[in-house]
C-alpha positions in Angstrom: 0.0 0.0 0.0 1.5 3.3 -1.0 1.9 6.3 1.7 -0.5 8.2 -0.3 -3.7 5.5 -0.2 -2.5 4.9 3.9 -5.6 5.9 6.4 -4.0 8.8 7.6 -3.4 10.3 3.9 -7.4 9.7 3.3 -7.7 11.7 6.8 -5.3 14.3 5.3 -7.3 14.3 2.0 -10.7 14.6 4.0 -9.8 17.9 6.2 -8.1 20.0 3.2 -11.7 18.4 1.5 -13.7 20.2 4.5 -11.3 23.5 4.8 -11.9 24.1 0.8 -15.5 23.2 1.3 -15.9 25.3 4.4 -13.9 28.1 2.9 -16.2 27.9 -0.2 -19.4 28.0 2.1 -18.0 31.3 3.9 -17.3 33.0 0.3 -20.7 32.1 -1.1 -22.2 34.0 2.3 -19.7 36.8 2.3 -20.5 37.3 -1.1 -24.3 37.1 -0.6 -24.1 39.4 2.1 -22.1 41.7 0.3 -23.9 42.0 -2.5 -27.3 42.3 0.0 -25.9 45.4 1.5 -24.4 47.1 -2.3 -28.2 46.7 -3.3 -29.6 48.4 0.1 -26.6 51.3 0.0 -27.5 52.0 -3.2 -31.2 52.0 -2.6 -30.3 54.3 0.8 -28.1 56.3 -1.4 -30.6 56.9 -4.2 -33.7 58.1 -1.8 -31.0 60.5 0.2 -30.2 61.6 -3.6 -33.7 62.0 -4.6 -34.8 63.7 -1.4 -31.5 66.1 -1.8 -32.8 67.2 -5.3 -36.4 67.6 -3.8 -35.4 70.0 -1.0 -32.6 72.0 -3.8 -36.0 72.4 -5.7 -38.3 73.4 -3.0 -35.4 75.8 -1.6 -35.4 77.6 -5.2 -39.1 77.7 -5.6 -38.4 79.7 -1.8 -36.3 81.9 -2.9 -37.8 82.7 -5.9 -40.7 83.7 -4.6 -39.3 85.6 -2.0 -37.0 87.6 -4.6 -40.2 88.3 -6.4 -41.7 89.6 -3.2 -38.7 91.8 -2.7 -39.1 93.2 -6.3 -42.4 93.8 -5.7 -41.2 96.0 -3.0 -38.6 97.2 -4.2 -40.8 98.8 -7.0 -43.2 100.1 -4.7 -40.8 102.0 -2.5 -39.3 103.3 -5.9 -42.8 104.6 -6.8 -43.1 106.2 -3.5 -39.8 108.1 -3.9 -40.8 109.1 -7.2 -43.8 110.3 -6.1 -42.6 111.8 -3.5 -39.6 113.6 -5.1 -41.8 114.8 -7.5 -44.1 116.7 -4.9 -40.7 118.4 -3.1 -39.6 119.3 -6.9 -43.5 121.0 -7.1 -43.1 122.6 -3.6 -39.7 123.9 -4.5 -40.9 125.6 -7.8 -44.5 127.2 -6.1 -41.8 128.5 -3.2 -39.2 129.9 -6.2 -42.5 130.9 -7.8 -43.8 132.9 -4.4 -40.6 134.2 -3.3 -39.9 135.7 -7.1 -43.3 137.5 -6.6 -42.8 138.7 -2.8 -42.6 142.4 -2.9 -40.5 142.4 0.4 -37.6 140.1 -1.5 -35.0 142.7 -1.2 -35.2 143.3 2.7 -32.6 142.4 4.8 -34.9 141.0 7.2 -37.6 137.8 6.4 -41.4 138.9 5.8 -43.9 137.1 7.3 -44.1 135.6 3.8 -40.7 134.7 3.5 -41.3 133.1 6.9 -44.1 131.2 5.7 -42.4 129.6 2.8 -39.9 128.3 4.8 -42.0 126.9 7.5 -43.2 124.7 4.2 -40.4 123.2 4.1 -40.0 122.1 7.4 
């Protein structure tokens, strides 16, 4: 009988049989489990992704409208300057107008007139 058909050989033969069997086993279930957890990462990662893009979009339908609301502000304030600027320019020209036709413009003091166009301004 040759050393390699001897009882202890086949014992030999049988364990490296069971390691390589065993170690097959575990990579079969390491791989299994890996691939289980790429497919619910991904999944995790795609909803994280697709809620990301949600909030981007709500945040710039936000500020959208609040930039339009500041417009719409901005343009109302302007219109009340305008307004506003354009009364002072009246005031200013009725006062030149006044003061023009004040028969006491060449006093050194201030007419009751003259005093009256100023308090206007105030």
């Amino acid at each position: 009988m040759s050393i390699l058909l001897s009882k202890p050989a086949l014992y030999v033969y049988s364990a490296i049989a069971a390691v390589l069997l065993l170690w097959a086993a575990h990579t079969h279930v390491y791989n299994s489990g890996y691939e289980a957890a790429e497919l619910y990462y991904k999944a995790e990662i795609a909803a994280t992704a697709a809620a990301l893009a949600e909030a981007d979009a709500n945040e710039q339908r936000r500020q959208t409208i609040a930039n339009n609301a500041a417009k719409k502000r901005e343009a109302e304030a302007l219109a009340e300057i305008a307004a506003r600027e354009q009364e002072i320019t009246e005031l200013r020209k009725e006062l030149r107008r006044e003061a023009q036709q004040d028969p006491d413009a060449g006093r050194t003091a201030l007419g009751s007139g003259s005093v009256q166009r100023i308090n206007k301004i105030r």
